[in-house]
N, C-alpha and C positions, 0 to 999 in steps of 0.2 A: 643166191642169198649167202651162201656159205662163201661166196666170194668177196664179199664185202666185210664180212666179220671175220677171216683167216689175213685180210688185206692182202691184193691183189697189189701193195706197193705205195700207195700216196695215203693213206688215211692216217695212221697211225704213225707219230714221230715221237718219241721217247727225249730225244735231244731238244725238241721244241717244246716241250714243255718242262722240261727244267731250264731252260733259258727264258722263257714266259714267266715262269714261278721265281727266278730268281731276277729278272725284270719286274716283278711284281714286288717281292721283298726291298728292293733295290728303291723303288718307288715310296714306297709305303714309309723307308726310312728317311728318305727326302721327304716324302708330308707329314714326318713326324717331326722332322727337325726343321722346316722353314716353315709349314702352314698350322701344322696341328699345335704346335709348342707354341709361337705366336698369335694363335687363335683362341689357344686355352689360356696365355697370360692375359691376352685383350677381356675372355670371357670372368678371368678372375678378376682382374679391376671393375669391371663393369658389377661384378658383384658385391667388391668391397665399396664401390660409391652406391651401388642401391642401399646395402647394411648401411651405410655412412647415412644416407639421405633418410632412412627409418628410422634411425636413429634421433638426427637432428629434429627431423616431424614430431618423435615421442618426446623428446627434451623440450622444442618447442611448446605441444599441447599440454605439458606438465608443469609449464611457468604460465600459457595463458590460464592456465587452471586458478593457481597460484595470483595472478594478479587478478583476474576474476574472484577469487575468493577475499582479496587484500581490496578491491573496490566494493565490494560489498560490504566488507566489515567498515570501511570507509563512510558509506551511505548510512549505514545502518548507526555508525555514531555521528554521523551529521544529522541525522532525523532524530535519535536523543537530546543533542546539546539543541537543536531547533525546539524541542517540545520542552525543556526544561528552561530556554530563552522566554516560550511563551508561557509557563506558568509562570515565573519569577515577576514576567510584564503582569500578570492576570491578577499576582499577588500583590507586585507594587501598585497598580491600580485600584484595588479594593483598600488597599491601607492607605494610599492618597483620598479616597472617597471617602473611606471613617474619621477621617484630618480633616476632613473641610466641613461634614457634616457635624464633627465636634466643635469646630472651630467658628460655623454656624450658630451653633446651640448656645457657645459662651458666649457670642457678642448679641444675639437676639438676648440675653438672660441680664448681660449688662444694659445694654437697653431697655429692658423690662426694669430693671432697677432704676437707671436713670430717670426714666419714665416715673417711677414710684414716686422718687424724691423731687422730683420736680411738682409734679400732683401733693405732693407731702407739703413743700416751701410754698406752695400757689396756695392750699386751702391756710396755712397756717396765714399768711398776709391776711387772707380775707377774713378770717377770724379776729383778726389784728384790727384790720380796717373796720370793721362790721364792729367790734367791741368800743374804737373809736367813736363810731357813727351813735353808737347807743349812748357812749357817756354823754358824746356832745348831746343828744337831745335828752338824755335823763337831766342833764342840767337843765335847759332851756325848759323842759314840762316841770324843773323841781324850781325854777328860778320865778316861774308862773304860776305856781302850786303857791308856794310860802311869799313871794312876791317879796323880794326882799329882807326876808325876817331869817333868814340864816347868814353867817357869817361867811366868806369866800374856804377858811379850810375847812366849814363844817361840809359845804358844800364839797369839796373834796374827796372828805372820810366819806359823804353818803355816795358818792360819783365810785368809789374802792371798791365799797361793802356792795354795790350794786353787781360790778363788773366781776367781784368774786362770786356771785349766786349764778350770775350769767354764764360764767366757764363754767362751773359744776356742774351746771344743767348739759353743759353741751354732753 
């Protein structure tokens, strides 16, 4: 045992491992300078397009936001101006309906008058006619009554004085 850790000549080389260590330095500064440097730039842009792409996603989601909020406000004044379309019809339709049913009432009322006056001009004819019919036969009972003994205008004046008691009465 004591042979092996005093070295008996092969284990131990001092000059191989400063040639190992300094092959190793040697190495280390080639993968610093082709692999490490080139792999840390590759890993840096790779980080500025993720930031970049997080980025873009936030700016994105913060404009559909934005026109999300701009379609609403949208909707929300198309369903005003709709319901203020429909009261303005609701209103022009009840003030078209109080137009016709007035416009109703006037011509029913002129014709209610029409109606009047014509019932008015119709009894006064027959009144006419009927005051007619009476004188003609108050003659002919007054002409058979006195049988000749009255003169033609007395006959007249009593045919007057008759058809005057006759409207009073009515």
């Amino acid at each position: 045992m004591n042979a092996f850790v005093l070295g008996a000549g092969d284990g131990f080389n001092g000059g191989d491992i400063i040639f190992q260590l300094i092959m190793f330095l040697i190495l280390l500064a080639l993968l610093k300078k082709f692999a490490w440097g080139p792999l840390m730039g590759i890993m840096q842009q790779r980080e500025e397009h993720i930031s970049n792409e997080i980025e873009e996603a936030e700016k994105s989601r913060v404009e559909a936001k934005q026109q999300l909020e701009e379609q609403r406000k949208l909707l929300k004044e198309a369903r005003q101006e709709a319901q203020s379309l429909i009261e303005a019809s609701k209103k022009q339709g009840e003030e078209q309906r109080l137009e016709i049913i007035e416009t109703a009432r006037a011509e029913a009322e002129r014709l209610k008058d029409s109606a009047k006056q014509e019932i008015q001009t119709q009894k006064d004819q027959a009144v006419a006619a009927l005051r007619e019919q009476v004188a003609s036969l108050s003659v002919l009972i007054a002409s058979k009554v006195i049988e000749k003994e009255l003169s033609a205008q007395d006959q007249q004046k009593l045919i007057n004085d008759y058809l005057s008691e006759a409207g009073e009465e009515r």
